[in-house]
C-alpha positions as CSV (number, residue, x, y, z in Angstrom):
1,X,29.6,0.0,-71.5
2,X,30.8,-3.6,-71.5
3,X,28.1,-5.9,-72.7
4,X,28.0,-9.7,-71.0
5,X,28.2,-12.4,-72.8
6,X,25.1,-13.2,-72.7
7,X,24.0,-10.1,-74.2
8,X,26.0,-9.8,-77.1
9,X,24.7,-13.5,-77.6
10,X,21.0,-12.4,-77.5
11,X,21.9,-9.4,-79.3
12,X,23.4,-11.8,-82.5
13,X,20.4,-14.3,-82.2
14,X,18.2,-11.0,-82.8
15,X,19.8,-9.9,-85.4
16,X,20.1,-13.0,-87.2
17,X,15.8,-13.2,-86.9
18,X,15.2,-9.5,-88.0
19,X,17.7,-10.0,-91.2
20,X,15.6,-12.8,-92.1
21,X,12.3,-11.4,-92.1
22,X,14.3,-7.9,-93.5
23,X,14.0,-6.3,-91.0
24,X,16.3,-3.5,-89.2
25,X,16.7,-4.4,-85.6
26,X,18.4,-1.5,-84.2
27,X,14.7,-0.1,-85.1
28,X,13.0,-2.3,-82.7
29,X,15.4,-1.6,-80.4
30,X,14.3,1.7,-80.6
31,X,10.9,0.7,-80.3
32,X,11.3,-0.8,-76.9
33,X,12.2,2.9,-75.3
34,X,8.8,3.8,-76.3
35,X,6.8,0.8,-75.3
36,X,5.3,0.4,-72.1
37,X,5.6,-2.4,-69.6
38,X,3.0,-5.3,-70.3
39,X,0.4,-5.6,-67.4
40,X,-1.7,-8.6,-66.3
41,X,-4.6,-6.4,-67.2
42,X,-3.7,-5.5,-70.8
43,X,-2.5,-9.1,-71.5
44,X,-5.3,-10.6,-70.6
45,X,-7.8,-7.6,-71.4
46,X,-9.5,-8.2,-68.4
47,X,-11.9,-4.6,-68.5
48,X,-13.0,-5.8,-72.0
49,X,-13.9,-9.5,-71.3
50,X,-15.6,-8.5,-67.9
51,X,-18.1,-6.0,-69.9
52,X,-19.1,-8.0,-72.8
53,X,-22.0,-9.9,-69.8
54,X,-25.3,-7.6,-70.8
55,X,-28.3,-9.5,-68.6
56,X,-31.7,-8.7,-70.7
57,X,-33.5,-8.8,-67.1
58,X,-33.5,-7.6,-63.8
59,X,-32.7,-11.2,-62.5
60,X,-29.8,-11.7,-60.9
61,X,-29.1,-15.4,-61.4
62,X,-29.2,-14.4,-65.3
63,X,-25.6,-13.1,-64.8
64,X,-24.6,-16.5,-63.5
65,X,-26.0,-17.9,-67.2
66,X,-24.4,-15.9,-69.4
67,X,-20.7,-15.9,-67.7
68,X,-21.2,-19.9,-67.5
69,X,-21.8,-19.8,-71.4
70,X,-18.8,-17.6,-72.1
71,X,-16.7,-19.6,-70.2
72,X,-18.2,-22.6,-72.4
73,X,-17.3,-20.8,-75.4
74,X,-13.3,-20.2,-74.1
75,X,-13.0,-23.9,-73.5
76,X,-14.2,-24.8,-76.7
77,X,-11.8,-22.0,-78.1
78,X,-9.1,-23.8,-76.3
79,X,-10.1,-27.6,-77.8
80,X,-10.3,-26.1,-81.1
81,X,-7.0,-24.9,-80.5
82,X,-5.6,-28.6,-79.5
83,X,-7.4,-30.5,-82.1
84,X,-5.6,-27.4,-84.5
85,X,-2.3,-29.1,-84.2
86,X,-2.9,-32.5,-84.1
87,X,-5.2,-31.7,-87.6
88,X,-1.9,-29.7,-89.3
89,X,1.0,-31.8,-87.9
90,X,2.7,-33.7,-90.6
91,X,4.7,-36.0,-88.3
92,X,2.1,-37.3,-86.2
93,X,3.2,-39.5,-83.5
94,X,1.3,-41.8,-81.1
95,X,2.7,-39.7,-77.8
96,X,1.7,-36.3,-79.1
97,X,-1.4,-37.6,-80.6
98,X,-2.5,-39.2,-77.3
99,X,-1.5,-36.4,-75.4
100,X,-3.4,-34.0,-77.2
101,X,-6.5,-35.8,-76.5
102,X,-6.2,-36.5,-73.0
103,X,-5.4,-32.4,-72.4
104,X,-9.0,-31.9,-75.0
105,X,-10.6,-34.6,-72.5
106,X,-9.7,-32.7,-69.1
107,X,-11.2,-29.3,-70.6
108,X,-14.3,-31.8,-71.3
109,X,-14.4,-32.8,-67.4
110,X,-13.6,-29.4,-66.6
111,X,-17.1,-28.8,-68.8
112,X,-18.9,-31.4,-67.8
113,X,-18.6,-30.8,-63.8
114,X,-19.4,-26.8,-64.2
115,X,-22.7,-28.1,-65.2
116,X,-23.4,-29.0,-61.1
117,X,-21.9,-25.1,-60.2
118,X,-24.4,-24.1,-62.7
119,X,-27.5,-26.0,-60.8
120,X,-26.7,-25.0,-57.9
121,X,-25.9,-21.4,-58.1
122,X,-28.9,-20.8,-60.3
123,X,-32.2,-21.4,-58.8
124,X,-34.6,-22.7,-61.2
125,X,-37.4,-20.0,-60.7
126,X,-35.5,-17.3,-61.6
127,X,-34.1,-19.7,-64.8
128,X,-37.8,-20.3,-65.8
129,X,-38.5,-16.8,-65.9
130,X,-35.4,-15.0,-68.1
131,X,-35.3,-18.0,-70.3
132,X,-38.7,-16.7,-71.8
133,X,-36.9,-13.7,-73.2
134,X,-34.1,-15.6,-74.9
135,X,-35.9,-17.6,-77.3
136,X,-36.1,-18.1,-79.9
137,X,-31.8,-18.5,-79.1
138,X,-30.3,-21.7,-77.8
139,X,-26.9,-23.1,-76.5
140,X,-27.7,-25.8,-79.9
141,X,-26.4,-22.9,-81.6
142,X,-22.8,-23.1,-80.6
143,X,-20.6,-22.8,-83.5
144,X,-17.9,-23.5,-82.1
145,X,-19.2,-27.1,-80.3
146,X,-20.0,-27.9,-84.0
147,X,-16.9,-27.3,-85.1
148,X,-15.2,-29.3,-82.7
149,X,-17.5,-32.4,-83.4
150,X,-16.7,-31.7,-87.4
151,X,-13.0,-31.7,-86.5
152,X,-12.9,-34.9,-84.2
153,X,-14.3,-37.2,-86.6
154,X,-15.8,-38.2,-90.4
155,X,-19.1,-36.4,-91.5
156,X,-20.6,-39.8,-92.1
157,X,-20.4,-39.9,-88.6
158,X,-22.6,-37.2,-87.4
159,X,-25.0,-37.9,-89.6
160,X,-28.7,-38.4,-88.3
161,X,-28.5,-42.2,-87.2
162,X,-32.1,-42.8,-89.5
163,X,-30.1,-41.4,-93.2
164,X,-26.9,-42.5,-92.4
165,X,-27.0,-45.6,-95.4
166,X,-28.1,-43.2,-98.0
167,X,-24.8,-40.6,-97.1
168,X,-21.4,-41.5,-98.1
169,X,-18.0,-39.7,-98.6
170,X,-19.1,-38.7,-102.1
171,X,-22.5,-37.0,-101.3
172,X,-22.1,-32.9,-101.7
173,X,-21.3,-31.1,-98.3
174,X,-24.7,-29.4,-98.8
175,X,-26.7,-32.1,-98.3
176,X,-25.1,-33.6,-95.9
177,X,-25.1,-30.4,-93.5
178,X,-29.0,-30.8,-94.4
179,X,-28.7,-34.4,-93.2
180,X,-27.0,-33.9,-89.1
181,X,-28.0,-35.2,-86.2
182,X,-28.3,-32.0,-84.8
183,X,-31.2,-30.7,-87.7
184,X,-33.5,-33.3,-86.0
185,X,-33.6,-30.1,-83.0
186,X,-35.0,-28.2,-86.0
187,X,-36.6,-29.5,-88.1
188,X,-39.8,-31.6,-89.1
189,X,-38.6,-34.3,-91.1
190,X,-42.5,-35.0,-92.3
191,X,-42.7,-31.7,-93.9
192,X,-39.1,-30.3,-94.7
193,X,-39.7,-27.0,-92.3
194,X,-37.2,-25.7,-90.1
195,X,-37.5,-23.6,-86.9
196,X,-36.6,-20.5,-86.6
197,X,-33.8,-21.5,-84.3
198,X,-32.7,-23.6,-87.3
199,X,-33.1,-21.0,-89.9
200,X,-30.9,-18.6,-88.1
201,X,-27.8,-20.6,-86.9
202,X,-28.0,-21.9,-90.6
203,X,-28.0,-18.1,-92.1
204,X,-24.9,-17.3,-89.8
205,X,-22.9,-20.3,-90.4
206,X,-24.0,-22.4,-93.3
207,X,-21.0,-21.3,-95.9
208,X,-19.1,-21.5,-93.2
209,X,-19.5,-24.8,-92.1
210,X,-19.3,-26.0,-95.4
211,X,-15.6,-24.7,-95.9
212,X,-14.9,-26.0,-92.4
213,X,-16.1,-29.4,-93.1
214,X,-13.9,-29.3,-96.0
215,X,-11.0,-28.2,-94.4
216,X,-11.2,-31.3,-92.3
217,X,-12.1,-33.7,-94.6
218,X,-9.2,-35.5,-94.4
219,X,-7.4,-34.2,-91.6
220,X,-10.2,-34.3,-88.4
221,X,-9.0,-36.9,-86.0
222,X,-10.3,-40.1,-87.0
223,X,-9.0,-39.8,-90.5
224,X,-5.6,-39.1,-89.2
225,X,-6.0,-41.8,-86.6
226,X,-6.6,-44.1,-90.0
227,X,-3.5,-42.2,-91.7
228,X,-1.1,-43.8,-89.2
229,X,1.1,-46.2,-89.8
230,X,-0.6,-49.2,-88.6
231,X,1.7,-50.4,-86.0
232,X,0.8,-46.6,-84.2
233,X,-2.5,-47.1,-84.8
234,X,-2.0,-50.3,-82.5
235,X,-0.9,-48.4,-79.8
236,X,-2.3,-48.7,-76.7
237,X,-2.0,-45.9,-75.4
238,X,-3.6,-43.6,-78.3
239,X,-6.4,-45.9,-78.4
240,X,-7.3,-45.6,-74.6
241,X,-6.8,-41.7,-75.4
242,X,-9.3,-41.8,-78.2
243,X,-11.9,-44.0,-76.5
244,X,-11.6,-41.9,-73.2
245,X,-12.3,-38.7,-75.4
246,X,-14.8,-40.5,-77.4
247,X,-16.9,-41.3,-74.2
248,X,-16.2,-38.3,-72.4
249,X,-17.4,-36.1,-75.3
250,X,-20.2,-37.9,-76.3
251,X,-21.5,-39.3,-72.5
252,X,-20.5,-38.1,-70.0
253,X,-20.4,-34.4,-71.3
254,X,-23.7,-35.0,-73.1
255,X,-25.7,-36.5,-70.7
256,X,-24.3,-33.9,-67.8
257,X,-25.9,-31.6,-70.2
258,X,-29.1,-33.9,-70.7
259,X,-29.2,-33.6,-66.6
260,X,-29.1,-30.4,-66.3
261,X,-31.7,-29.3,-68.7
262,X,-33.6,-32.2,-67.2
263,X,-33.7,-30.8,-63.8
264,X,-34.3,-27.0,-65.0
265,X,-37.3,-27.7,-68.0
266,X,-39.0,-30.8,-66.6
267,X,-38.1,-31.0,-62.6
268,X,-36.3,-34.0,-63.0
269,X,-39.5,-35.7,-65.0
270,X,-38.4,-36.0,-68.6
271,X,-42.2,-36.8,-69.8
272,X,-43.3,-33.5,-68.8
273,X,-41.5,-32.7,-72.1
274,X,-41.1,-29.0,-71.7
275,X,-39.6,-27.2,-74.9
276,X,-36.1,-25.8,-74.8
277,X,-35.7,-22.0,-75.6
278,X,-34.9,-22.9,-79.2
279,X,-38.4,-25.2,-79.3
280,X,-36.4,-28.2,-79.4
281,X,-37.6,-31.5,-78.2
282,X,-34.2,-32.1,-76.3
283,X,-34.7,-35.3,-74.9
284,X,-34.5,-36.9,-77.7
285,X,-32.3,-34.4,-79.2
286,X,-29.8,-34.4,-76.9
287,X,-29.5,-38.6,-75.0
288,X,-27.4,-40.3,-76.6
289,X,-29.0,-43.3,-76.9
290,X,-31.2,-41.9,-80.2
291,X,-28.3,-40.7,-82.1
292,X,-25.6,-43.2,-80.9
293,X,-22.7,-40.2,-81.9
294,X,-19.3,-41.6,-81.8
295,X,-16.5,-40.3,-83.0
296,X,-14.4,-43.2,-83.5
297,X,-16.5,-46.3,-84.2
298,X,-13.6,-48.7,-85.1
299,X,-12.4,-48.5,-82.1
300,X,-15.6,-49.6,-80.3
301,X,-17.0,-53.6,-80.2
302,X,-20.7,-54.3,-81.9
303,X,-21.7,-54.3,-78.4
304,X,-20.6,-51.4,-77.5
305,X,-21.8,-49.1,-79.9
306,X,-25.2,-51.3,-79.6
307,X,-25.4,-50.2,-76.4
308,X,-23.9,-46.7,-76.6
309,X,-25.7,-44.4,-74.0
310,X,-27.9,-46.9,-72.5
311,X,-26.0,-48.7,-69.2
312,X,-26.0,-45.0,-67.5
C-alpha cells in the first residue's frame, strides 16, 4: 500500500523520537493494535472522581459541601500548576509572566464567586448541624492553599504581622513555619499550646512544608519578580498583573471567604463569635485587616498597605 506523504513524514518524525529515547518504534506500532480507543470517561476518570464524595450524615446539603471543597482543591491543583512554570522558567519574560498571573487570577474569581453558589444552595440549618461531626477538621487545613501562598511570595511575608522584625531570610525554616500567620488559628501565643487542628495539619505536612518552602526560596514569584532585569520589572503591564493577583488573592478571595463563614457561624453578626469547626477564632484569623498578607509589598504605596483590607 502506497503511504501519503504525510505519513511517511509522521512515520520519520517517530522514528527519529523513539531512537532517541532507544527505543524500537515498530514495537509501539504494534502496541497500538492492542490498545483501545480513549474515551471521555477514562480520560477524565469520571466513575472514580464521582465516588470519592462520602457524606458522614444523612443530610443532604452535606453533599453540596464536600463537592464545593473538591472542586476547591482542583483549582488550587491548577494554580499550583501555573505558578509551576513561571517558578522553573529560566527565560522569564514580562508577557508570559503577566499572563500567567492573570490566568492564576480568573481561577481566583472563579473561587471567589462559588462562594455565593455555596450560600445559596446550602441552607444554614442543615450546615449548623453536619458541621458538628467534622471537627475537629477545617478548610485551614488546605495544603495545597498553603502551598500556593509559599510559592507566590517570600516567607518573611507570611509571617504573623506581630514577629515579623524578629524573622529574616536567615532564620531556620523551622521556626519560621512556627512563626505564620496562619498558627495564630492554632495556637495560644500566651502559653505555646496548639489545637488539635494545629497539631494534625502540622503532623501531615510539617517536613513537607519545610522542603516546599525551600524549594521556593528563591524561585516563588516575588523573588523572581526581583530577578528581572529591571527595565521588565518596570513593566506595566506585569505590575498591574501582580497587583491584580495580589488583591484578588488576598481581598477579594479572602474576604468572600470571611463572608461566607460570616453568614453561616454568626448570622451575619461577627460579635456573636461562633468557633469554626477547627476552634478557630476566624474573624480575626481570616480579615485581612489583622494580618495585612500581601504578596508583593514593593509594589504597593505606604498607604496602601496601611490601609490593606480596611476601605471594603
Amino acid at each position: 500500500m502506497n503511504q501519503s506523504p504525510k505519513t511517511n513524514e509522521l512515520i520519520e518524525q517517530l522514528e527519529d523520537k523513539f531512537s532517541r529515547i532507544g527505543q524500537d518504534l515498530n514495537v509501539h506500532l504494534e502496541g497500538l493494535l492492542h490498545g483501545k480507543p480513549i474515551t471521555y470517561w477514562d480520560y477524565i476518570q469520571t466513575d472514580a472522581l464521582l465516588n470519592l464524595q462520602i457524606q458522614r450524615t444523612t443530610l443532604p446539603d452535606e453533599m453540596v459541601f464536600i463537592m464545593y471543597h473538591q472542586i476547591n482543591e482542583l483549582l488550587f491543583k491548577m494554580i499550583l500548576w501555573e505558578i509551576e512554570q513561571v517558578a522553573y522558567n529560566e527565560r522569564l519574560s514580562a508577557d508570559f509572566f503577566s499572563s500567567k498571573l492573570m490566568r492564576i487570577s480568573r481561577y481566583f474569581d472563579m473561587l471567589t464567586s462559588s462562594f455565593n453558589i455555596m450560600r445559596e444552595g446550602m441552607e444554614a440549618e442543615q450546615y449548623m448541624k453536619f458541621r458538628t461531626t467534622l471537627t475537629p477538621a477545617s478548610g485551614f487545613q488546605s495544603a495545597q492553599y498553603r502551598k500556593i501562598e509559599f510559592a507566590s511570595t517570600e516567607l518573611i511575608n507570611l509571617i504573623d504581622n506581630r514577629f515579623r522584625k524578629t524573622i529574616d531570610r536567615n532564620t531556620p525554616y523551622i521556626h519560621a513555619l512556627d512563626h505564620l500567620y496562619w498558627q495564630a488559628a492554632g495556637k495560644d501565643y500566651k502559653t505555646g499550646k496548639k489545637s488539635q487542628l494545629l497539631k494534625a495539619f502540622e503532623e501531615k505536612y510539617k517536613v513537607e512544608f519545610v522542603a516546599f518552602t525551600e524549594e521556593y526560596n528563591k524561585i516563588n514569584l516575588y523573588s523572581k519578580f526581583k530577578s528581572l532585569p529591571e527595565e521588565v520589572q518596570k513593566d506595566s503591564k506585569l505590575i498591574k498583573a501582580m497587583r491584580h493577583y495580589d488583591y484578588t488573592v488576598n481581598i477579594t478571595w479572602v474576604m468572600a471567604h470571611y463572608d461566607a463563614a460570616n453568614y453561616y457561624l454568626s448570622g451575619g453578626d461577627p460579635e456573636k463569635k461562633v468557633e469554626a469547626t477547627g476552634g478557630s477564632d476566624w474573624t480575626k484569623y481570616m480579615h485581612p485587616k489583622y494580618q495585612k498578607r500581601i504578596f508583593f509589598p514593593s509594589l504597593w504605596s505606604s498607604e496602601e498597605i496601611e490601609t490593606w483590607g480596611t476601605n471594603l
